[in-house]
C-alpha positions in Angstrom: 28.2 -42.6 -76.9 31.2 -42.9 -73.9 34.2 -43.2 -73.8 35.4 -40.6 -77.1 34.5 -38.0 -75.6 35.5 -38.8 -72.3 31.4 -39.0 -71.2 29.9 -39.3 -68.0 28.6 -42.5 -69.2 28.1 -44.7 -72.0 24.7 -44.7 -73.8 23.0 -47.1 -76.3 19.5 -47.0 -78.0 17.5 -49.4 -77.5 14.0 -48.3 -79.9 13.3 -45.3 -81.3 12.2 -43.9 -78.1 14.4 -45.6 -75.5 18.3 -45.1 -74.6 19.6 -46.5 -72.1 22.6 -45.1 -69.8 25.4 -47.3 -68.3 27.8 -46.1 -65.1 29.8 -47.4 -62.7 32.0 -45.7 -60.0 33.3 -47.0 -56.4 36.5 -46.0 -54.4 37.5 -46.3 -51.0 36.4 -44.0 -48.0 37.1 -40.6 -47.3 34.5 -40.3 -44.3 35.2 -42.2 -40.9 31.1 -43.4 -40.7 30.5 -45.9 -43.0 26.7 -45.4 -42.9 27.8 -42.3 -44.7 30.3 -43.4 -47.0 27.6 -45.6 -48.3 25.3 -42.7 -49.0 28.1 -40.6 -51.0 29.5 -43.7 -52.9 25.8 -44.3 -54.4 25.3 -40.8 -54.9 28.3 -40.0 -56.5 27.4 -43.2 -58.9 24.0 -42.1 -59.4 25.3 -38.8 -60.6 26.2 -39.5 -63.6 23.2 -40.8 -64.6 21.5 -37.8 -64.2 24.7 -35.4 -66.1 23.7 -37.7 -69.1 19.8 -36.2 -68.6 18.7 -39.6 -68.2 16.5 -41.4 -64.7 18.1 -44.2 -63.0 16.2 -46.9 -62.7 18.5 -50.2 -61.5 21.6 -50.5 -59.6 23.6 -52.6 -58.0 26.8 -52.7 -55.3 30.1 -53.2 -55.8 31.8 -54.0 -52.5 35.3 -55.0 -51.3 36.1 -55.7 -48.0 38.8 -57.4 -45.5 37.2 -59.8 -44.0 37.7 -60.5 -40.2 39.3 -57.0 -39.7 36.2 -54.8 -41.2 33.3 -55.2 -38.4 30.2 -57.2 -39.7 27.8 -53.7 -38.4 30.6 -51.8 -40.4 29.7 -53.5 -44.1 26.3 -53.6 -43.2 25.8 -49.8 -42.0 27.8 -49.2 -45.9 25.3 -51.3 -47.6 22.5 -49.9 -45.8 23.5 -46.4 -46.9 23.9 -47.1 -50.6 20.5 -48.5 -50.3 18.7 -45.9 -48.5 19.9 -43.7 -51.5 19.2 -45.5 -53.9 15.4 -45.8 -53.0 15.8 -42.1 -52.4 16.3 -41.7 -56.5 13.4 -43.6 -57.3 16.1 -46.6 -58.5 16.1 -50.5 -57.6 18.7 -52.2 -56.1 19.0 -55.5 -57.5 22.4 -57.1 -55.4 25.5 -56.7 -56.8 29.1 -58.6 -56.0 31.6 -58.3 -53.1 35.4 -59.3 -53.3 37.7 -59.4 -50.5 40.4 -56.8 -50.4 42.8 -55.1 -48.0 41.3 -51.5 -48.4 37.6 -51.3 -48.2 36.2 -50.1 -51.5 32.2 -49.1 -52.2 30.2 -48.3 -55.2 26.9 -48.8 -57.2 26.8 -49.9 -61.4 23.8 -47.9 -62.5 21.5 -48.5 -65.2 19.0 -45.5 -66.4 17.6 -44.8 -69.1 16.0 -41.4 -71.7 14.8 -40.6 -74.8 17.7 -41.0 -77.8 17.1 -37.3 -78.4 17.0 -35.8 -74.9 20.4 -37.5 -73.6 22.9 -34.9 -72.8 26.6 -34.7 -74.0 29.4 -33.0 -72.3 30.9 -32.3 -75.7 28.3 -30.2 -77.2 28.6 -26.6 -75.7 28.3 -23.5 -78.0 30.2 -20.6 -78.2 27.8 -17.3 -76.0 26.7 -20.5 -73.9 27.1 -19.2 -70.2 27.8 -22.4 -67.2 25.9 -22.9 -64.1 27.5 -24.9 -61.3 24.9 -26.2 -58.5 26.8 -27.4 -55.9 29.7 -26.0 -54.0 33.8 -27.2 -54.2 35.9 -27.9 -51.5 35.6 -31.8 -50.8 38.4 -32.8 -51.6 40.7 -29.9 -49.2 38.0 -30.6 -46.7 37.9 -33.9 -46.6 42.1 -34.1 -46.5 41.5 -31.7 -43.2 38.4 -33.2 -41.9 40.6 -36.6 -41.2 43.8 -34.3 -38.9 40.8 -32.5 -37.0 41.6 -28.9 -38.6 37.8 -28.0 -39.3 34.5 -27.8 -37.0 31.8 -30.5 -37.1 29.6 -27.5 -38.5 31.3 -27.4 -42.0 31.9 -31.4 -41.2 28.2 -31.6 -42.0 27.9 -29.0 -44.5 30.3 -31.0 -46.6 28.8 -34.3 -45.9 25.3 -32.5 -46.7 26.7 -31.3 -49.9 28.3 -34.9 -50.8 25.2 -37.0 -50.2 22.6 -34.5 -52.1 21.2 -36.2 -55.3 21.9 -34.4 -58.4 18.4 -35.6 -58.9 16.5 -32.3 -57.9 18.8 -30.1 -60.2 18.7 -32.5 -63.2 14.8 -32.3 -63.0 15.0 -28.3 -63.4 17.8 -28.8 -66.3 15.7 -30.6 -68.6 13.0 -27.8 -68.7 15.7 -25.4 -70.4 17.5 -26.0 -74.0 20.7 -27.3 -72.0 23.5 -27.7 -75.0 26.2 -29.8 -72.6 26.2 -30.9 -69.3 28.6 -32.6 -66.7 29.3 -33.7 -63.3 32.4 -31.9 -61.5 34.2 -35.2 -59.6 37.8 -36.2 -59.2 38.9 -34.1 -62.4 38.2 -30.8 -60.5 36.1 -28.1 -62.3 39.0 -27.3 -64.3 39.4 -31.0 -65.4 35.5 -31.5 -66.4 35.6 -28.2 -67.6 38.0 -28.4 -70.4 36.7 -31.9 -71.1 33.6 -30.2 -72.0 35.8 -27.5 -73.7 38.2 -29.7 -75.7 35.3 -32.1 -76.5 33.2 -29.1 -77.8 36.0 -27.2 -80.0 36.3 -24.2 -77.6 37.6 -22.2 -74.8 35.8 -21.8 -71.4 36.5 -19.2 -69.3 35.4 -19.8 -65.7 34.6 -16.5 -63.4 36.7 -17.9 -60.3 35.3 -15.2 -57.4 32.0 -16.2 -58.7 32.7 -20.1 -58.4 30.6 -21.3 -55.1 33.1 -22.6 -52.4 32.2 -24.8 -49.0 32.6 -23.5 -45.9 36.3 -23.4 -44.8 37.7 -24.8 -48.1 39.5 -21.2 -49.2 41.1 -21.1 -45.5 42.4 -24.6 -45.5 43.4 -24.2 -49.1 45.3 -20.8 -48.0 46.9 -23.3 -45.0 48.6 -25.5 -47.6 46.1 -28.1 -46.7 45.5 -29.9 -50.3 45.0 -33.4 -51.7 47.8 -34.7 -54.2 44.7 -35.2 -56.6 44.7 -31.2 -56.6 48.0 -31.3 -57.4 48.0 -34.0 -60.0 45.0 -32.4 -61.7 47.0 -29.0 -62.0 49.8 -30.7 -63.4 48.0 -32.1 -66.2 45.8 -29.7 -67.3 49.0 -26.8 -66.7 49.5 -26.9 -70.5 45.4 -26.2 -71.5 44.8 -23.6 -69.1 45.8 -19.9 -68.2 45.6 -18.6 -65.2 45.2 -15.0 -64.4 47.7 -13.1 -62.2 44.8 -12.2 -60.2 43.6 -15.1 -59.3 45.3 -16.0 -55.5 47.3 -19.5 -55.8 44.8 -21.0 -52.7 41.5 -20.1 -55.2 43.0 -21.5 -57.8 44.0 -24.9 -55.5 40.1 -25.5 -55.0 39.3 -25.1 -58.3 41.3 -28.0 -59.7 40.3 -30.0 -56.0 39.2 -33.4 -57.0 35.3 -34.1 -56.0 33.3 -36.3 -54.8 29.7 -36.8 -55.6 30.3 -33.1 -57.1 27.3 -30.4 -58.7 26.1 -30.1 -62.9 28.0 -28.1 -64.6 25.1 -27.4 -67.4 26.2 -25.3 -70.4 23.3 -23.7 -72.0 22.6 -20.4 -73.9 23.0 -17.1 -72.0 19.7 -16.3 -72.3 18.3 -19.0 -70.6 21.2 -18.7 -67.6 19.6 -16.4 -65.0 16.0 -18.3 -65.3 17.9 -21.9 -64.7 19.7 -20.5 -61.9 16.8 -18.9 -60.2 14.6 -21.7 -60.5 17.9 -24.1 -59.2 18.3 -22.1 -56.1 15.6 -23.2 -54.2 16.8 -27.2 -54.6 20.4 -26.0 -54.9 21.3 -22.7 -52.8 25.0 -22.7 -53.6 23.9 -22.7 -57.5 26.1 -19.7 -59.7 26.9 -19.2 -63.0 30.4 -19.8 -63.3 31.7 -19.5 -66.5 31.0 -18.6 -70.7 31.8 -20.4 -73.5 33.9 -18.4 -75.7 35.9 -19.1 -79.7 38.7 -21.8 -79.3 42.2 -20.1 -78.8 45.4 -21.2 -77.3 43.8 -22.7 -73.7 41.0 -24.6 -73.3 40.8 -23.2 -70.1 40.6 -19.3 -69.2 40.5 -19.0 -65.5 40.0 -14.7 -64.4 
């Protein structure tokens, strides 16, 4: 399993009873303190992992660097986050490999593991299937206005909160429930993991936008104009696969297709399991909605209402 279906990660059985889940993911910052741009590097990595329904178990850094301009305390305060988190998911980091480069660059390659049979695909959604999101978008416009000083240090932290929360709690509560597909929302934008999960299923999703949870500030700055050219380049692409209602205002629409980082599940699992996933998610995950159904292929892979 990987790559075919655009997965969050590759997977390969091992026994009868073991499978075990390959990832790796690292970019460069989009936070001033490196301490936390560790922490939302690994636990953007981790993430997938745990979209896959699997445990991570061993990871380890991928760093670049330009050495003699980067402060020492700098690379170590990165590395130091990525750790911290890492031990948070249970997981061991076992070293890793650091280049030099011009533009600093951090990440984790992750190794978990699951049972063949319980590993989760994002291309298995069913048609009367309802979707939960558990975390909030808006990184991506907030992070663009967090670096010319347009937003308070309140939803500066809210956003960082969101960023640097393990998928780990929410992935616990998915396995209890007969999830059929399951995803993590990152530089795609819901739309873009959304119809990955649509086109690799065989059907149309339609996502519920005024129920879609939003951080703090990230309508107002969308409204402002103030959007990432990921946004933009995700619209672009997926323009042909989606429709967009007329009642849907252009700056909602803007976050939806914002790119994220270390992003929420986006579980897809039978409507009549939806309500009881969401109310048990809400105490780990309080932004947690249902966002969408999973409706009979037509002409979009994408409804958006």
């Amino acid at each position: 399993m990987g790559f075919d279906t655009a997965d969050d990660a590759a997977v390969y059985q091992v026994t009868d009873d073991i499978a075990l889940i390959q990832t790796v993911d690292f970019f460069p910052p989009m936070l001033d303190d490196p301490y936390l741009f560790g922490q939302v590097a690994a636990a953007n990595a981790l993430s997938d992992i745990y979209a896959m329904g699997g445990t991570p178990k061993l990871a380890m850094n991928l760093l670049c660097f330009p050495q003699g301009k980067l402060p020492q305390q700098d690379v170590a305060e990165i590395l130091r986050g990525g750790a911290e988190k890492v031990r948070e998911a249970g997981a061991l980091l076992c070293g890793g490999h650091t280049i030099e480069d011009p533009e600093p660059k951090y990440g984790l390659c992750v190794t978990g593991f699951a049972h063949p049979e319980r590993i989760l695909k994002n291309s298995a959604a069913q048609v009367g299937d309802l979707l939960v999101l558990t975390k909030p978008l808006g990184s991506g416009i907030l992070s663009t206005a967090a670096k010319a000083e347009l937003i308070s240090q309140p939803q500066i932290k809210a956003m960082v909160d969101t960023m640097t929360q393990l998928n780990a709690a929410a992935a616990s509560v998915m396995m209890k429930y007969p999830v059929h597909a399951a995803t993590d929302v990152t530089g795609f934008g819901l739309v873009g993991h959304a119809a990955e999960m649509a086109r690799g299923s065989g059907v149309s999703i339609q996502l519920f936008s005024r129920e879609v949870p939003l951080m703090d500030g990230a309508l107002a700055m969308a409204r402002e104009g103030i959007v990432p050219g990921g946004a933009r380049r995700n619209q672009a692409y997926l323009e042909p696969s989606t429709s967009i209602a007329k009642t849907v205002p252009d700056a909602l629409a803007d976050v939806l297709f914002d790119p994220q980082t270390s992003g929420g599940l986006l579980i897809s699992l039978p409507a009549s399991c939806a309500q009881a996933l969401l109310e048990e998610l809400l105490p780990h995950c309080p932004h947690a909605r249902i966002v969408g159904e999973v409706q009979t292929l037509n002409q979009h892979h994408i409804t958006i209402a």
